[in-house]
C-alpha positions as CSV (number, residue, x, y, z in Angstrom):
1,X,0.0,0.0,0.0
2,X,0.6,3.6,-0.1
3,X,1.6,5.8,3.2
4,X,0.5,9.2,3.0
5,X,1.7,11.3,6.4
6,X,2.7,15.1,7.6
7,X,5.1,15.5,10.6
8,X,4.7,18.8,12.2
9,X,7.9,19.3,14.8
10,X,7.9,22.7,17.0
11,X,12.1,23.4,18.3
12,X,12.7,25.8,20.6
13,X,16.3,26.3,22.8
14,X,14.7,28.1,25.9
15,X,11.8,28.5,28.4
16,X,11.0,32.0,26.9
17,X,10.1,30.5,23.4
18,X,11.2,33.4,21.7
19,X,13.2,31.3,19.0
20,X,10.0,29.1,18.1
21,X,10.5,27.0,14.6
22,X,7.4,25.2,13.2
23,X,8.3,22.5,10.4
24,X,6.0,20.8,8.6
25,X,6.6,17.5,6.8
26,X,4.9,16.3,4.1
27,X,5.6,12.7,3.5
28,X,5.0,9.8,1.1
29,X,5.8,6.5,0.9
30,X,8.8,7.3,3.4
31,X,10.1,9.5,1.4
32,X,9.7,13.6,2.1
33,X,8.1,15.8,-0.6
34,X,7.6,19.2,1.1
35,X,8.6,20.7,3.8
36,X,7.7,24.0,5.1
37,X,9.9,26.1,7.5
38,X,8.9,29.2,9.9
39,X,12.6,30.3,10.0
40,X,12.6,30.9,6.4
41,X,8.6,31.5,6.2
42,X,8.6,29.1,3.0
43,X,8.3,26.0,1.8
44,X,11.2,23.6,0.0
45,X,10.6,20.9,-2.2
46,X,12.2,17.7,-1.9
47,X,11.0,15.6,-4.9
48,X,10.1,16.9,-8.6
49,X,6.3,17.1,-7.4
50,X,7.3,18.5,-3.9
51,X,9.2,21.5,-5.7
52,X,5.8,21.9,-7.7
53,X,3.7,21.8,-4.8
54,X,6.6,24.4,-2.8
55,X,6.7,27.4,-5.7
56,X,2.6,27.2,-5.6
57,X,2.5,27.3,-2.0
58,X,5.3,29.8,-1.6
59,X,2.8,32.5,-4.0
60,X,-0.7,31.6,-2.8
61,X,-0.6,32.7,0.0
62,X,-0.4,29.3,1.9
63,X,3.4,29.8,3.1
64,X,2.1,32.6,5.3
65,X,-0.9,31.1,6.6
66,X,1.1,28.0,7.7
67,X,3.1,30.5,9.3
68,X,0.3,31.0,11.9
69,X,1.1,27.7,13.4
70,X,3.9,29.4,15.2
71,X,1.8,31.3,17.3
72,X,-1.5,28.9,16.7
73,X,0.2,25.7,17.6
74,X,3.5,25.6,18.8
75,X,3.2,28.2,21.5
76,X,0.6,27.0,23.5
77,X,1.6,23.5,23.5
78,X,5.5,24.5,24.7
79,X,3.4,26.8,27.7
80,X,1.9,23.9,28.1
81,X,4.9,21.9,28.7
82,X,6.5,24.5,30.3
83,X,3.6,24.6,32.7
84,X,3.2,21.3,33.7
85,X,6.9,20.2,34.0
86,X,8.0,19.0,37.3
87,X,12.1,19.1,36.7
88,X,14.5,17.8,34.0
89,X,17.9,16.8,34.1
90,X,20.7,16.3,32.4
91,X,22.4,13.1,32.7
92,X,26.0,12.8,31.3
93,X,27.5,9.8,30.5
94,X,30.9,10.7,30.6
95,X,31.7,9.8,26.7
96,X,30.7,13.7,25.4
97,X,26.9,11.9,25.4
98,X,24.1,12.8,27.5
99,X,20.6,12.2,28.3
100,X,17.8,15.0,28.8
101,X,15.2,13.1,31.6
102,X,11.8,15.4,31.6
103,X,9.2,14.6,34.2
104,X,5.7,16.1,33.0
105,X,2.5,16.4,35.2
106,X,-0.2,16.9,32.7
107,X,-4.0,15.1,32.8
108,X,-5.1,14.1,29.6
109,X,-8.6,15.3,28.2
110,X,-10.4,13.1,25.8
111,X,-9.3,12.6,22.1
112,X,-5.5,13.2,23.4
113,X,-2.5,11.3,22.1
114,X,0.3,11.4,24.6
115,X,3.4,10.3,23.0
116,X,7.4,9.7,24.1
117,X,9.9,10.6,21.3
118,X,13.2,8.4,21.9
119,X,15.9,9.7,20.5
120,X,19.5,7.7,20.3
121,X,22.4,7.8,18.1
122,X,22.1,3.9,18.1
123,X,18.6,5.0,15.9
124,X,18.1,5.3,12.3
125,X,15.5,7.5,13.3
126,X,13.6,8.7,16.4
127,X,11.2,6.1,18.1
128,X,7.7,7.4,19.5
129,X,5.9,5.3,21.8
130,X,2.1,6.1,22.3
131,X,1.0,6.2,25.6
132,X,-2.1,4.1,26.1
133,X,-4.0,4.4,29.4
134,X,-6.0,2.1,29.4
135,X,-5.9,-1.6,31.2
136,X,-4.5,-4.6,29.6
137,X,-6.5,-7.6,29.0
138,X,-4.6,-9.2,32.3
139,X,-5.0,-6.9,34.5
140,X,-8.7,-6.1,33.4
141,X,-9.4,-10.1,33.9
142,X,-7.8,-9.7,37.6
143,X,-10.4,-6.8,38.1
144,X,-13.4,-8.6,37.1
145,X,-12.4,-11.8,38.6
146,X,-11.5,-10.1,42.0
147,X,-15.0,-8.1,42.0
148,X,-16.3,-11.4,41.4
149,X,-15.2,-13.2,44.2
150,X,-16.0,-10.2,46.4
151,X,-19.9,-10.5,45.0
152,X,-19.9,-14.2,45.8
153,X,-18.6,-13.3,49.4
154,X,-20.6,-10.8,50.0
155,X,-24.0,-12.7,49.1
156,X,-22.6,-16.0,51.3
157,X,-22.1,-13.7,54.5
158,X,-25.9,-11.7,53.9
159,X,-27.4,-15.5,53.9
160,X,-25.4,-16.4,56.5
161,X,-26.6,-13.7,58.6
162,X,-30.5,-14.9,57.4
163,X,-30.3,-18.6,58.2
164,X,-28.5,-17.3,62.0
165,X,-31.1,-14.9,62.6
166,X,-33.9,-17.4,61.0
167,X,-32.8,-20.0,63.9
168,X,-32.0,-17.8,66.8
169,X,-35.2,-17.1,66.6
170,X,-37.9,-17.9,69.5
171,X,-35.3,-18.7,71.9
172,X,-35.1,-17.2,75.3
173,X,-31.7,-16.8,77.1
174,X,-31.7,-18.1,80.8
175,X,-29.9,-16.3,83.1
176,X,-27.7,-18.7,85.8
177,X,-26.8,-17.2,88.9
């Protein structure tokens, strides 16, 4: 089959995002047609169609509409981040390499994708792993299967209380002295 995709990356080197670039990827078949660029407020063309599609683009207008994404996407998604960060770190591995750990408090609203983008010179190309929250099929089994048991308890101990009160019934307690 054919894979049809656009990649839209916001970079940034500081908290104050005054140095926000939006680049949008066009991609097909793994190979990158267009790409557009806030930096340079245009789009280049990759591929004898993607060059096509760029020159249009560049005059119609479209270049400077994308631009809005700057302000439209990318900043409130870093305030976001920059909101609901908790600390990062950098860890250096002593070999001119290092690791940037970010820990991020956010609570996802509905229709959300919450994604971690591995990056590793051991990589062809960056990994992203979607977040799913909800339960596996184990642990969902576990659930129903411990409710289950709790039912079953709970209706043994309410007859068991039934049939005790049933027979104490009618019977008189004789004090000895």
């Amino acid at each position: 089959g054919f894979s049809w995709h656009t990649q839209r990356e916001c970079r940034y080197s500081s908290e104050d995002l005054k140095d926000i670039e939006f680049i949008h990827r066009y991609i097909y078949n793994k190979l990158e047609q267009v790409r557009y660029n806030s930096t340079l407020n245009k789009f280049i063309g990759y591929t004898e169609l993607g060059v096509k599609h760029a020159e249009k683009w560049n005059q119609d207008g479209t270049a400077d509409q994308t631009h809005t994404n700057v302000d439209g996407y990318c900043r409130p998604n870093a305030e976001l981040y920059f909101k609901n960060i908790l600390w990062h770190t950098e860890l250096y591995d002593g070999d001119w390499y290092h690791q940037i750990h970010s820990y991020l408090e956010l609570t996802p609203t509905s229709g959300e994708t919450i994604a971690c983008q591995v990056q590793h010179s051991s990589l062809p190309k960056p990994k992203i792993y979607n977040w799913d929250p909800s339960m596996s099929d184990g642990d969902r089994n576990k659930v129903i299967i411990g409710t289950s048991g709790l039912v079953l308890g709970l209706i043994l101990s309410l007859a068991g209380v039934i049939y005790y009160k049933k027979k104490s019934t009618g019977r008189i307690l004789v004090p000895t002295s």
